[in-house]
C-alpha positions in Angstrom: 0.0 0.0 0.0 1.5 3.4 -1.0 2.0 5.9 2.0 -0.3 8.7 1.1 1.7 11.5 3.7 3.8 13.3 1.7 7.6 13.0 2.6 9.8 15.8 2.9 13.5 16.1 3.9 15.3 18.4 5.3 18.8 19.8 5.2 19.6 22.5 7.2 21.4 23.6 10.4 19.4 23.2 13.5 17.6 26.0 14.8 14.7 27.4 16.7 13.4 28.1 13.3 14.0 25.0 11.7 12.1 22.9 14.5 8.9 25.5 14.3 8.8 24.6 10.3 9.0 20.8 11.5 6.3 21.5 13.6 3.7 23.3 11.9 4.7 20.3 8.4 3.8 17.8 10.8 0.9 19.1 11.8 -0.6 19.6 8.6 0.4 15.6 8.2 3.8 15.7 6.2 6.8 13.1 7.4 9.6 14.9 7.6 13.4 13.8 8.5 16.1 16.4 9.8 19.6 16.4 8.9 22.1 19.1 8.9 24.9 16.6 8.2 25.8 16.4 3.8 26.3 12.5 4.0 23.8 11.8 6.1 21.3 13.9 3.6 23.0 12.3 0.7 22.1 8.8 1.8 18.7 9.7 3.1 18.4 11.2 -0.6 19.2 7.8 -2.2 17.3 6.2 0.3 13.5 7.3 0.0 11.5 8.6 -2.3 11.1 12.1 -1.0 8.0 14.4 -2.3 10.2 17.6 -1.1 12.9 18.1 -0.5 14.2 21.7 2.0 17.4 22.8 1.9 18.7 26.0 3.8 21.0 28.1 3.1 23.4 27.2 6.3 23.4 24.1 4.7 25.7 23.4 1.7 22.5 23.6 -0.6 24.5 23.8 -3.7 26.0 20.3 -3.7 22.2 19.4 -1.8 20.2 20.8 -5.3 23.2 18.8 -7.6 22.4 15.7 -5.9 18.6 16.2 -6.6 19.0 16.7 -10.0 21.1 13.9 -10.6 18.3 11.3 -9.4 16.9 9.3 -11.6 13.4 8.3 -11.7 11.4 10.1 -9.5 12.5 14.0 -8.4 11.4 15.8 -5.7 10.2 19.8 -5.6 13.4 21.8 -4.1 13.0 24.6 -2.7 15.7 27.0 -0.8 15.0 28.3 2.4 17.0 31.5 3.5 17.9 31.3 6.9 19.9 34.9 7.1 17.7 37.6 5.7 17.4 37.6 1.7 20.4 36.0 -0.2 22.2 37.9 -3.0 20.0 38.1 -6.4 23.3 35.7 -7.8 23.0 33.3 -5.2 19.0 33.1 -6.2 19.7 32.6 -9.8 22.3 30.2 -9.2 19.6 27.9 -7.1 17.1 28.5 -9.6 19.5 27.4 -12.3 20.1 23.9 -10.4 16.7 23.2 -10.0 15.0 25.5 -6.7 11.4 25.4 -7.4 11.5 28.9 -5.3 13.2 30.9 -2.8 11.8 31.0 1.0 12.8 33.8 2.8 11.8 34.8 7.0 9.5 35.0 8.4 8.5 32.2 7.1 4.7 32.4 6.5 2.3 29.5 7.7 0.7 30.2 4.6 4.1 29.9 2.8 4.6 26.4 4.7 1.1 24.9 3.9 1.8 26.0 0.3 5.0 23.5 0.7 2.8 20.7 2.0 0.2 21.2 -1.2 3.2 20.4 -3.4 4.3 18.0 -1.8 0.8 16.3 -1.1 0.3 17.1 -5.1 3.8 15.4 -5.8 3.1 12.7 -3.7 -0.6 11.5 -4.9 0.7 11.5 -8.7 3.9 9.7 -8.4 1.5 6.5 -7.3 1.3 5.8 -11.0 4.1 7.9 -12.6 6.9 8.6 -10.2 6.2 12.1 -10.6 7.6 12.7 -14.1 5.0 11.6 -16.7 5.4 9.7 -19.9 6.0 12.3 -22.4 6.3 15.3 -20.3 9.0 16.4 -18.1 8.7 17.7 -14.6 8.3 21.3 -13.9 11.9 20.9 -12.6 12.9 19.5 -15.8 11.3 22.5 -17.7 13.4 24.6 -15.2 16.4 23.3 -15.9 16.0 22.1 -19.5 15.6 26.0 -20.0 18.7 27.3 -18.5 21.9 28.2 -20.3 25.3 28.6 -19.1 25.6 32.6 -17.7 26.9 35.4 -20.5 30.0 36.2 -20.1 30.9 39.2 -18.7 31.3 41.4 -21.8 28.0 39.6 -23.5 26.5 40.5 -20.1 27.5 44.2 -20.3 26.4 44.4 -23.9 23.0 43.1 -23.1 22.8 45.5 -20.4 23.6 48.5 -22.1 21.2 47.3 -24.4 18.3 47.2 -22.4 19.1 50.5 -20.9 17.7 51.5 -23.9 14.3 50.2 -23.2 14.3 50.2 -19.7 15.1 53.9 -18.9 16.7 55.5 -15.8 20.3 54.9 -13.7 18.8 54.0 -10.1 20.0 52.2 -7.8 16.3 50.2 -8.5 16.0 49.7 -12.3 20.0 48.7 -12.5 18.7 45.9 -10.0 15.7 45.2 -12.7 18.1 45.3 -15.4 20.3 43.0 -13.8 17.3 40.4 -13.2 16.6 40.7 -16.6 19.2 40.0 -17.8 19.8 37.0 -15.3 16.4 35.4 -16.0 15.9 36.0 -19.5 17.8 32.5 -20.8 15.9 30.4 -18.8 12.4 29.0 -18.3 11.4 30.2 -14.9 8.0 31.3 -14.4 8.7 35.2 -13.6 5.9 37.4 -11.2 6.2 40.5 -12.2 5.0 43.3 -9.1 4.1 47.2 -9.3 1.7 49.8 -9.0 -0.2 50.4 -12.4 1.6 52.6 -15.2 5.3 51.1 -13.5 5.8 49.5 -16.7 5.3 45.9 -16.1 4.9 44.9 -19.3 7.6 46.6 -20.6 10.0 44.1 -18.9 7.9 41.4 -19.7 8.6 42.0 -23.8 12.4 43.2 -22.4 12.6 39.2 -20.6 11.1 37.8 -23.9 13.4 39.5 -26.8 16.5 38.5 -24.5 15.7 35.2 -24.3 16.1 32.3 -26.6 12.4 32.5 -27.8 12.6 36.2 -29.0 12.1 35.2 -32.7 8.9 33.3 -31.5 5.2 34.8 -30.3 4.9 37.3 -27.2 1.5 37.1 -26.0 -0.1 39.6 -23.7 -3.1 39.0 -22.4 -5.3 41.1 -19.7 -7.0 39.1 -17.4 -9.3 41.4 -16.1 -10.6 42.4 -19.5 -11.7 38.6 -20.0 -15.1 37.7 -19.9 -15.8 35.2 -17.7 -18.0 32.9 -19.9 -15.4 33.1 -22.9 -12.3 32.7 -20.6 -11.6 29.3 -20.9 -11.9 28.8 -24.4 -10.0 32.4 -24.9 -7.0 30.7 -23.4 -7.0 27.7 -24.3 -8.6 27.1 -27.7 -12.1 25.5 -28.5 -13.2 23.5 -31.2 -15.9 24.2 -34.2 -19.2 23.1 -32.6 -18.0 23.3 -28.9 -20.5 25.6 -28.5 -23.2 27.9 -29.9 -21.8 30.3 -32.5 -18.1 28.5 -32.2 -18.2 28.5 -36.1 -14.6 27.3 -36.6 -12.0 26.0 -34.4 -9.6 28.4 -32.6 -6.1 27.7 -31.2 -6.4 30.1 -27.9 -3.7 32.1 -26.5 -1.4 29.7 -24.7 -1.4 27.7 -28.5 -1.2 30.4 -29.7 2.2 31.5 -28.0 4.1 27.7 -28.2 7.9 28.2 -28.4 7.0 32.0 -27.2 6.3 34.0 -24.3 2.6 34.1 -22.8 2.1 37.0 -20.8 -0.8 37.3 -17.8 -1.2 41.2 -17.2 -3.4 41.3 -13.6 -3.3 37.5 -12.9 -5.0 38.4 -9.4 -8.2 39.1 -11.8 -8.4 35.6 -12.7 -11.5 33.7 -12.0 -11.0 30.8 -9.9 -12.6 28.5 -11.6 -10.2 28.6 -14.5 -7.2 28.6 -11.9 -7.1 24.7 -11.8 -6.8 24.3 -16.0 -4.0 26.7 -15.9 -1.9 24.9 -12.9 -2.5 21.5 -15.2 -1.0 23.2 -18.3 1.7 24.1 -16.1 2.0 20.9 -14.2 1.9 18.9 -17.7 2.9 21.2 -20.3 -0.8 20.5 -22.6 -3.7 22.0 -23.2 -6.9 20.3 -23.7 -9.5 23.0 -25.7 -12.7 23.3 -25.3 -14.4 20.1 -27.1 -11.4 18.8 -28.4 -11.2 14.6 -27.5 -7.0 14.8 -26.9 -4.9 17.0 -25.2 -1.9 18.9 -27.1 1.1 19.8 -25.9 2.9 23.0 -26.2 6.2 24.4 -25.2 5.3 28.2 -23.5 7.4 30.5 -20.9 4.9 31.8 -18.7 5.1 35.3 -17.3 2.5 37.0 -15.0 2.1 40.4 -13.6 0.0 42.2 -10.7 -0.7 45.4 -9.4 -1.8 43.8 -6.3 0.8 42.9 -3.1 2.1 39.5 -3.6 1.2 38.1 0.2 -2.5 39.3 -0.2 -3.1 37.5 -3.4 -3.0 34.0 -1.8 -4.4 35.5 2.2 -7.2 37.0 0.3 -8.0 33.4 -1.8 -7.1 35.8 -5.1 -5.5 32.8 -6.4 -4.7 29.3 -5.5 -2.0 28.7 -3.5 -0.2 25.7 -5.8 -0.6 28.1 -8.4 0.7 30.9 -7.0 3.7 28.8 -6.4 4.2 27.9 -9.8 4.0 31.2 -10.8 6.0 33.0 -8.1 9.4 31.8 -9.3 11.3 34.5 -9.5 9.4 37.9 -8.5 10.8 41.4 -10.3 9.5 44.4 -8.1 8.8 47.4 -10.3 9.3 50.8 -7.8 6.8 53.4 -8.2 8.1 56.6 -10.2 8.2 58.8 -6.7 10.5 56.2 -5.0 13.2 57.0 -8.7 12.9 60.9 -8.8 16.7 60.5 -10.7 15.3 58.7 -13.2 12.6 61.4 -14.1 14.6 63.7 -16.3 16.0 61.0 -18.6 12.3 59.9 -19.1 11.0 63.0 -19.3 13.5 63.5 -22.4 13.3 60.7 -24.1 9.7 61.1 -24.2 9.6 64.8 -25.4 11.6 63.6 -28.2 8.9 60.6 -29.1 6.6 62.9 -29.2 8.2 65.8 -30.9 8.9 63.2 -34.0 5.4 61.5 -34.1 3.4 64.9 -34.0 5.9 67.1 -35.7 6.6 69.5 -33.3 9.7 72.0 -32.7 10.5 71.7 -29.0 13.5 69.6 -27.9 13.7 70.1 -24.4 12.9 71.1 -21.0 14.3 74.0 -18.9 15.6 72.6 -15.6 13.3 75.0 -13.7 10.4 72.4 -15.3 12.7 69.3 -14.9 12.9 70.3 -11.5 8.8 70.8 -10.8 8.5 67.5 -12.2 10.7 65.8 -10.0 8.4 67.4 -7.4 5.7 65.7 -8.4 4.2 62.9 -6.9 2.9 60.6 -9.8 -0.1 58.5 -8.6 0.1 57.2 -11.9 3.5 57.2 -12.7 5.7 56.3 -15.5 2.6 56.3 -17.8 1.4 59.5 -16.4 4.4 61.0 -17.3 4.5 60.0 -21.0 0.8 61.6 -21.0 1.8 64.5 -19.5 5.1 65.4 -21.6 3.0 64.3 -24.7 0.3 66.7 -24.2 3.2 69.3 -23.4 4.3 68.6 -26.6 1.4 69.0 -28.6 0.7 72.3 -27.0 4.5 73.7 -27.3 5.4 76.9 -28.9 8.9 77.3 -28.5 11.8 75.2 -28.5 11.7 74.7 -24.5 9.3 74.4 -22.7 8.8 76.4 -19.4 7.0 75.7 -15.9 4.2 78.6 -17.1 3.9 75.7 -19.8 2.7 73.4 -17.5 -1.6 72.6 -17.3 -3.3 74.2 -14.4 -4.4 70.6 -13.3 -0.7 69.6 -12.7 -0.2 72.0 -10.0 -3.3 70.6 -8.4 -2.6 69.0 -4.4 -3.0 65.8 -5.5 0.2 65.6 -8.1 1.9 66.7 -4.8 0.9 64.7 -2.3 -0.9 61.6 -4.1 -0.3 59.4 -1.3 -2.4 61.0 0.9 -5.4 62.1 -2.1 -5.1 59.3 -3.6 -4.5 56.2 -1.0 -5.2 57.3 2.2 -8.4 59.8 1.6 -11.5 57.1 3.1 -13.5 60.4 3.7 -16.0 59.3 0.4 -15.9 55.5 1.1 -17.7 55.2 4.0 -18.7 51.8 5.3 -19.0 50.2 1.6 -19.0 46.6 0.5 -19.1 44.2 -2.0 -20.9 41.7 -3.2 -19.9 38.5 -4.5 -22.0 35.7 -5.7 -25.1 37.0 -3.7 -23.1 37.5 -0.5 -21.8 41.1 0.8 -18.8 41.2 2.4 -17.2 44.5 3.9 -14.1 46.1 1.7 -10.3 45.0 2.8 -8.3 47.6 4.0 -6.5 47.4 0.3 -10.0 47.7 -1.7 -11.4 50.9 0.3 -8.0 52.6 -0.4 -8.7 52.0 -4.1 -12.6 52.3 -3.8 -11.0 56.0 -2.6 -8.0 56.4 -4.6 -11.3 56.2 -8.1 -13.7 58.3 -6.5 -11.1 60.6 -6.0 -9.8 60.7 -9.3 -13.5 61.2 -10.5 -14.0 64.1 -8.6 -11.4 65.6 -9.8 -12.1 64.4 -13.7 -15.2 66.1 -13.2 -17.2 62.7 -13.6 -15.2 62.2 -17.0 -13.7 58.3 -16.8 -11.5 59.0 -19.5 -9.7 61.5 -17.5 -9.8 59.6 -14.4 -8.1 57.1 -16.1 -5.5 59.0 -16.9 -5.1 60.1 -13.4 -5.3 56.4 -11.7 -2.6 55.3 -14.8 -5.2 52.9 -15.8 -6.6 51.3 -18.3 -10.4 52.6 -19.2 -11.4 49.4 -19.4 -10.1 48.1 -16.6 -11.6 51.7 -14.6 -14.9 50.3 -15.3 -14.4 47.2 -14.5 -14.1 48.6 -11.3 -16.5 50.9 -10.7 -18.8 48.3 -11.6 -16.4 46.0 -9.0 -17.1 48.7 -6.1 -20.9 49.9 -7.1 -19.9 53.2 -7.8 -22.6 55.1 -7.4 -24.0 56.9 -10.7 -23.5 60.5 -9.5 -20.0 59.8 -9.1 -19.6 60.0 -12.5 -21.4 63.3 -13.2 -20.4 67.0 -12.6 -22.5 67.4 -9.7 -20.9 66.6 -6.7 -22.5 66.3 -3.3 -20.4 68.4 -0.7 -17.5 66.7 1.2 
């Protein structure tokens, strides 16, 4: 009779925190076996079958992630924990490259820790017929490491850098880090979470990853998952066939088809609906897609990358999305600053944007004086990067002379909120009052995270003056995805005229 506990082993020094993550596995019914010793976790390795395998950073986790890959026949799920603090974006890529499944850092979330145990629960149930790799697909490790190539060398590496400074503007501290992930990531086929607020530019290093990677001369696909309707979602991503259902004339590959050998992109992956949450964790799991209709499954080769506006630890506490998918998907995580937290960066946007815009609409001015440079390093920028390109387009377009001057500036950019967004835009609650939401029948008060934007939209259409196109602009959103959410939030309909009730 197979053991249906999953089995995990451990190698790591011992420690207070090592014996509370024994403790809180066991309790959620995983076996798990200590050692902090590299022979005895060798021959516990060769040993047993293990579901998951833990290996610290105290611990020599390098030689630990070798031996793992060199097993033949059934593989566990590695993952690294980090024991002192977060380890060096190198030292992350380098366990990556050898086969981490992800990177643990303290505190170490219970959440985090039951997410473990569903893999390893997961692992163990499907390697009673197959041993955990199936016939004809490889592992998700195997994709992981079948997708790595040896590092640049060091001039390459440069090149490529210098490159992508190109596209990925700015000499901060920050976006030299981003660069640097890029560049690290790019060769290999790690699921990559992209983070930021909207307008950071999160798709921008999303194409950046894809054209310098292998698969630049194949498919980018970007796809919005909140602009998705629900009923067509499925067959949207993944194909349906003629007849699958009414007015399905003709057969359609879908997105993830549609992107094999390429890069598939999931803009606002928190916006997924549930329900299609378990197809896409099998297409990851397995590598296939089985459209809507269709009688066999086919397989495709696609890197997945996924983005969110949202903060990472609430998409999983607030059930956004499944927990062994957010795992898959949470590889290696790219954090895209907000514009305020890079004022050094604003200048060389600022200009490279005036001179986009001076070529596409034919305009004379080629710069800014630094008393204007200098007001909009002032500013705030709720919506940031793409707030910026707005603004300096419409700048632009309106320019008489060569440079253009602070009296150049709209009246509505020296409003308060450009100057202190934080507080108009993300702390204001005066207009939400005790609202809530309503999902599938049931209300349910607003997190702290949904009044602050319930806020930050009714306070960009005060000041739009009802208009959503404006407000838009403002928020650095999408319009389609600004009423998405007022229709999210029940707006209420005078919200979006010109008369506005007192505050």
């Amino acid at each position: 009779m197979i053991n249906s506990n999953p089995r995990i082993l451990f190698g790591m020094a011992a420690s207070e925190a090592a014996r509370n993550i024994l403790q809180q596995l066991s309790r959620m019914g995983c076996e798990s076996r200590f050692t902090s010793d590299s022979s005895e976790f060798s021959a516990a390795l060769g040993e047993r079958d293990a579901d998951l395998v833990i290996l610290g950073t105290s611990f020599d986790y390098v030689a630990g992630l070798k031996l793992c890959r060199e097993l033949t026949g059934k593989r566990p799920v590695v993952v690294l924990l980090s024991e002192e603090g977060s380890p060096s974006t190198t030292s992350v890529v380098e366990a990556v490259k050898l086969g981490a499944e992800d990177v643990i850092f303290p505190p170490y979330d219970p959440i985090r820790l039951h997410g473990l145990a569903t893999i390893a629960k997961s692992n163990s149930d499907s390697a009673s017929h197959r041993g955990f790799i199936a016939p004809n697909h490889t592992s998700v490790v195997d994709q992981q490491i079948d997708g790595f190539q040896s590092k640049p060398p060091s001039s390459e590496r440069h090149a490529a850098i210098q490159q992508l400074k190109s596209v990925l503007v700015g000499d901060s501290k920050a976006m030299q880090h981003v660069r640097d992930l890029i560049i690290s990531v790019a060769d290999t086929a790690a699921a990559v979470m992209i983070t930021g607020e909207s307008g950071t530019g999160k798709e921008l290093v999303a194409r950046a990853i894809h054209q310098f990677s292998p698969r630049a001369a194949e498919p980018f696909v970007p796809v919005n998952m909140a602009a998705i309707p629900q009923s067509l979602a499925e067959s949207l991503l993944f194909g349906h066939e003629k007849g699958a259902f009414t007015n399905a004339i003709s057969a359609q590959p879908g997105w993830c088809a549609s992107a094999n050998e390429g890069t598939l992109f999931l803009d606002e992956i928190g916006e997924m609906e549930l329900s299609l949450q378990p197809k896409l964790l099998r297409f990851l799991q397995e590598g296939v897609i089985h459209s809507v209709g269709a009688k066999q499954a086919r397989q495709v080769d696609v890197r997945i990358i996924t983005a969110t506006n949202r903060p990472v630890e609430s998409l999983v506490r607030e059930k956004v999305l499944r927990e062994d998918l957010f795992f898959r998907l949470h590889v290696v995580p790219i954090h895209l600053p907000p514009l305020r937290e890079r004022r050094e960066d604003i200048p060389a946007l600022a200009d490279l944007f005036l001179k986009r815009a001076a070529a596409r609409h034919h305009r004379p001015v080629k710069r800014f004086s630094q008393d204007a440079v200098r007001e909009l390093q002032r500013a705030a920028w709720p919506g940031n990067i793409r707030q910026l390109e707005n603004l300096v387009e419409r700048l632009v377009i309106f320019a008489k002379h060569e440079e253009i001057q602070t009296c150049d500036f709209p009246m509505d950019f020296h409003g308060d909120y450009m100057f202190t967004a934080t507080a108009n835009f993300f702390e204001e609650s005066s207009m939400v009052g005790e609202a809530n939401l309503s999902t599938d029948g049931k209300s349910r008060k607003l997190s702290m995270i949904e009044e602050k934007e319930r806020a930050a939209i009714l306070e960009a259409l005060r000041r739009a003056d009802g208009h959503v196109v404006t407000a838009s602009q403002l928020l650095g959103m999408g319009q389609a995805t600004l009423y998405r959410k007022i229709q999210k939030y029940a707006i209420p309909k005078w919200s979006r005229r010109k008369t506005w009730p007192a505050r």
